[in-house]
PAZAPA-4460 file (N, C-alpha, C; in steps of 0.05 Angstrom, whole numbers, plus 32768, in hexadecimal, padded with zeros to 4 digits):
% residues 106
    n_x    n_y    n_z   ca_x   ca_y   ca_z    c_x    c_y    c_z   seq   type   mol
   7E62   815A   7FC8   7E77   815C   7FB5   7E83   8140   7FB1     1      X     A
   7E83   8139   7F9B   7E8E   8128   7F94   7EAD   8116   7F98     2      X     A
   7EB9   8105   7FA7   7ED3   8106   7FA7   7EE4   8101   7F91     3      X     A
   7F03   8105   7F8E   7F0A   80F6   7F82   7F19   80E2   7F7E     4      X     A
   7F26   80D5   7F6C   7F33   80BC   7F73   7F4A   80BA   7F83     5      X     A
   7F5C   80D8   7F88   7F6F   80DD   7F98   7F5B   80D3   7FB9     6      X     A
   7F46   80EA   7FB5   7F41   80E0   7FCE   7F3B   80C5   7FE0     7      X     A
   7F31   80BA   7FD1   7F2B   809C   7FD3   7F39   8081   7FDE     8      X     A
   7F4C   8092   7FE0   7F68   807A   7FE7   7F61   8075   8004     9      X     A
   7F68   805C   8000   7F5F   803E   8010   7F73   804B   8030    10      X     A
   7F8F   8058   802B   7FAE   804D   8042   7FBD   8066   8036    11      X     A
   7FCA   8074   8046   7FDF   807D   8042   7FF4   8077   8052    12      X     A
   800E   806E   8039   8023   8066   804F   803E   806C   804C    13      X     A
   8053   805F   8057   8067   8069   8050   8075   8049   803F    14      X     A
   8078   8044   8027   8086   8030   801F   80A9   8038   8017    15      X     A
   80AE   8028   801A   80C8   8011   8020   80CC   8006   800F    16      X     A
   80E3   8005   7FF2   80E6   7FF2   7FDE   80FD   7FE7   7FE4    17      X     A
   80F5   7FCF   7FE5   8102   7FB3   7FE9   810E   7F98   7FD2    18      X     A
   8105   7FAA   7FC3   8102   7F93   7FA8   811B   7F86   7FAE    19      X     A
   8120   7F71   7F9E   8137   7F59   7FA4   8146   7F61   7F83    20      X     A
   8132   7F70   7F6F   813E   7F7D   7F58   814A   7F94   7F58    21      X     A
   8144   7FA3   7F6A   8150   7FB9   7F6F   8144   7FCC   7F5F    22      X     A
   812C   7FC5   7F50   8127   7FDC   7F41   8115   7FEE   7F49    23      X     A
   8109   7FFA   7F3C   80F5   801C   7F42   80E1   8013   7F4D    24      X     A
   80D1   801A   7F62   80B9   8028   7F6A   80AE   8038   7F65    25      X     A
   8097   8035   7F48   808B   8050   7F44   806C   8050   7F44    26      X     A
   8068   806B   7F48   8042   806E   7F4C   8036   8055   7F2F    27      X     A
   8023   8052   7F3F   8010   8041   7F27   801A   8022   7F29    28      X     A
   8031   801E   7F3D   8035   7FFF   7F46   8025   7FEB   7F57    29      X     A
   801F   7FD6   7F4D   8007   7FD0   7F58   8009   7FB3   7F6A    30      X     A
   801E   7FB1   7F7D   802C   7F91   7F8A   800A   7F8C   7F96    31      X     A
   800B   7F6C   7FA4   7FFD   7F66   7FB7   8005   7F6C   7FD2    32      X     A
   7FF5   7F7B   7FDD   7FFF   7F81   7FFC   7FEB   7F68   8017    33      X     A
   7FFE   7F5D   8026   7FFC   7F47   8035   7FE1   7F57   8048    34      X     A
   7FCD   7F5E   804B   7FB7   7F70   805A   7FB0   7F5F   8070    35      X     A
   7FB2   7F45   8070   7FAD   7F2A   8084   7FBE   7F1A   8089    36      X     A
   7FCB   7F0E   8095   7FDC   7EF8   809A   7FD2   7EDE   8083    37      X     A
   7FB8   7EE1   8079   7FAF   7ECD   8070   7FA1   7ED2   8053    38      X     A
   7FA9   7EF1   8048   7FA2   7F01   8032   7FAE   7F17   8027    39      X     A
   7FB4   7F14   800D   7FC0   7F25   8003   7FAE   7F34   7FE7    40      X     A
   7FAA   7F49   7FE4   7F9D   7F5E   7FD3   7FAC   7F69   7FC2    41      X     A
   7FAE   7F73   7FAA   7FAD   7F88   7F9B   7FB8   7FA3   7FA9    42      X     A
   7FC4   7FB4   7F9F   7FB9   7FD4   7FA8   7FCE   7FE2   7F96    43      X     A
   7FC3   8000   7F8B   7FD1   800C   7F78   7FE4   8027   7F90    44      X     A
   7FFB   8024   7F81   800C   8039   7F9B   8011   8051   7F85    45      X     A
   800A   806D   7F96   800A   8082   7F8A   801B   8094   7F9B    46      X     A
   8036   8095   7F90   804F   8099   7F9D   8046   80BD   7FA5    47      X     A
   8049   80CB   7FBF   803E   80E6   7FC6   8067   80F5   7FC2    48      X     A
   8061   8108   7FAB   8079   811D   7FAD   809C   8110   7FA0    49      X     A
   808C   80F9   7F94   80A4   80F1   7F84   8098   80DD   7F6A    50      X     A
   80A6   80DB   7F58   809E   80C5   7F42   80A6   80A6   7F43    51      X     A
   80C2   80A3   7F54   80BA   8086   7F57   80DD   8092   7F70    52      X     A
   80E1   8070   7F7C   80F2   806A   7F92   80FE   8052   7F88    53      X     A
   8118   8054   7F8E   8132   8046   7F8C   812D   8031   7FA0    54      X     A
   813C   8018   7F9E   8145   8009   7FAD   8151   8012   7FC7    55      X     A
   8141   8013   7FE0   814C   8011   7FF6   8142   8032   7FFD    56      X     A
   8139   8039   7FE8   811F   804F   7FF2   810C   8054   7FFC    57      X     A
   80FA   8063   8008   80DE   806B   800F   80D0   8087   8006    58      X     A
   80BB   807F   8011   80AB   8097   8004   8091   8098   8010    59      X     A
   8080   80A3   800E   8068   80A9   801F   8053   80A9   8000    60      X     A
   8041   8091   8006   8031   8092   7FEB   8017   808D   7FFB    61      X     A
   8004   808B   7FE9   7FE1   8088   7FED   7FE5   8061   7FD7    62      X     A
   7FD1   805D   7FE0   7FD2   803B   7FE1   7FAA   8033   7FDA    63      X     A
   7F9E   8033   7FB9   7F89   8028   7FC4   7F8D   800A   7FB5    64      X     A
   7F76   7FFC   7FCA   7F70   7FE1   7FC8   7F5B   7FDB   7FB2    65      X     A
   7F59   7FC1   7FAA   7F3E   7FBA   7F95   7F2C   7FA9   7FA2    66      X     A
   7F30   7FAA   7FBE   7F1D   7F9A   7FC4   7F1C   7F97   7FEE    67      X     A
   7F1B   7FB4   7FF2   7F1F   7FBD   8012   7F0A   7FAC   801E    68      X     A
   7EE9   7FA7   800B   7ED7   7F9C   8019   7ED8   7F86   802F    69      X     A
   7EEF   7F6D   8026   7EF0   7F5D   8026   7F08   7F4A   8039    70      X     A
   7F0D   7F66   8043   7F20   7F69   8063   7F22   7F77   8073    71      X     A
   7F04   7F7B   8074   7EFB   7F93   8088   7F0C   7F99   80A1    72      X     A
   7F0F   7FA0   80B5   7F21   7FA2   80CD   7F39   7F93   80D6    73      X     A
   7F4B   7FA0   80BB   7F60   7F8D   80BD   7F75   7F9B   80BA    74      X     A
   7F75   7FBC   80BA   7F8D   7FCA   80BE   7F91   7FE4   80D3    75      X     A
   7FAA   7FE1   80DD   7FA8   7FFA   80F1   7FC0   8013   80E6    76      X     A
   7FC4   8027   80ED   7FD0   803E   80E6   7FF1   8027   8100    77      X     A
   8007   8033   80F5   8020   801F   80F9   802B   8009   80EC    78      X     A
   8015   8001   80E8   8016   7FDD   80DF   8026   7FE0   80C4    79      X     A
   8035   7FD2   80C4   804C   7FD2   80B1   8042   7FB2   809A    80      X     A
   803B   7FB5   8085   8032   7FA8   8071   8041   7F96   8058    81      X     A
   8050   7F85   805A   8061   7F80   803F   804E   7F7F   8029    82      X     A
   805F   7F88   8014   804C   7F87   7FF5   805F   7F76   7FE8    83      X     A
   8057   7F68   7FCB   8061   7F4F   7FC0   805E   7F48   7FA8    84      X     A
   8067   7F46   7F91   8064   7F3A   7F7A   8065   7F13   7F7D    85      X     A
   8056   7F08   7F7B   8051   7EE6   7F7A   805E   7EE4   7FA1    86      X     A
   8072   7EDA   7F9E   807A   7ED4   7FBB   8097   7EE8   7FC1    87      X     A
   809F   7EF5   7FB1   80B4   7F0D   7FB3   80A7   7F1B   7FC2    88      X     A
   80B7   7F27   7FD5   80A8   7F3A   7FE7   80BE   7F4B   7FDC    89      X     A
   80A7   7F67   7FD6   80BE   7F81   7FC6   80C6   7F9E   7FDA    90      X     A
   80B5   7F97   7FED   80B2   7FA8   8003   80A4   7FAE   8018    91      X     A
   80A3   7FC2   802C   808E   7FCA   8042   8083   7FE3   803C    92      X     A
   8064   7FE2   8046   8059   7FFC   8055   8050   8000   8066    93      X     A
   8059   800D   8075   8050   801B   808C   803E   802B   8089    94      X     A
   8018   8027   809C   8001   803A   809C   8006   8054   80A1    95      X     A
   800A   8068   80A0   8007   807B   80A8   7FEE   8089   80B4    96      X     A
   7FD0   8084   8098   7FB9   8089   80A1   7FA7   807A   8095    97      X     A
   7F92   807E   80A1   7F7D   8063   808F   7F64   8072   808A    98      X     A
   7F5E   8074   806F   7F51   8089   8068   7F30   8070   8063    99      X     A
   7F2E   8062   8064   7F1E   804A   8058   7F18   803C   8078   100      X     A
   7F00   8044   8084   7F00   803F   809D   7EF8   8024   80A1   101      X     A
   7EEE   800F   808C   7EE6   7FFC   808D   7EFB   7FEE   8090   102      X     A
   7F16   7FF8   8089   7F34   7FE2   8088   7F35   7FE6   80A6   103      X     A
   7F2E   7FF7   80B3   7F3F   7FFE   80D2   7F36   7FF1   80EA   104      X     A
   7F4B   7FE4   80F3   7F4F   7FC6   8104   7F3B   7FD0   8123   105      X     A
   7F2C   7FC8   8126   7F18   7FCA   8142   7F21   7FB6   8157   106      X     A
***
């Protein structure tokens, strides 16, 4: 059976909006999340049981990447992640699960 793109997701986590604008967090937002001390990626957040989060909110979303290949064993379930527009850091996520076993830290 085929999956689908729900299924597919790279992280589920719990994000944290931090913005320094104070504005919305909503599904289909796409920051760079810091995945390395020394790399930062892409990833689309698909907010789970709400449409978007306030400043100084959270929420439990699914998180995929455009390019997981390319930092193979570099995340663990805890690991708390800042995400970022240019050098603004807009917030955290915390792993919850790592559905993409190639990300998961050995």
């Amino acid at each position: 059976m085929k999956k689908t793109p729900e299924q597919l997701a790279d992280i589920k986590v719990i994000i944290k909006n931090e913005r320094p604008s104070k504005k919305t967090i909503c599904s289909g937002y796409r920051p760079a999340f810091k995945v390395k001390d020394d790399y930062l990626t892409t990833g689309i957040i698909k907010l789970i049981n709400c449409d978007e989060i306030n400043f100084s909110e959270q929420a439990v979303a699914k998180v995929w990447f455009i390019t997981p290949e390319f930092y193979p064993n570099s995340l663990e379930v805890g690991q708390v992640i800042p995400f970022q527009e240019g050098s603004i850091v807009n917030g955290y996520a915390t792993i919850l699960k790592i559905y993409n076993k190639k990300l998961l830290k050995i």
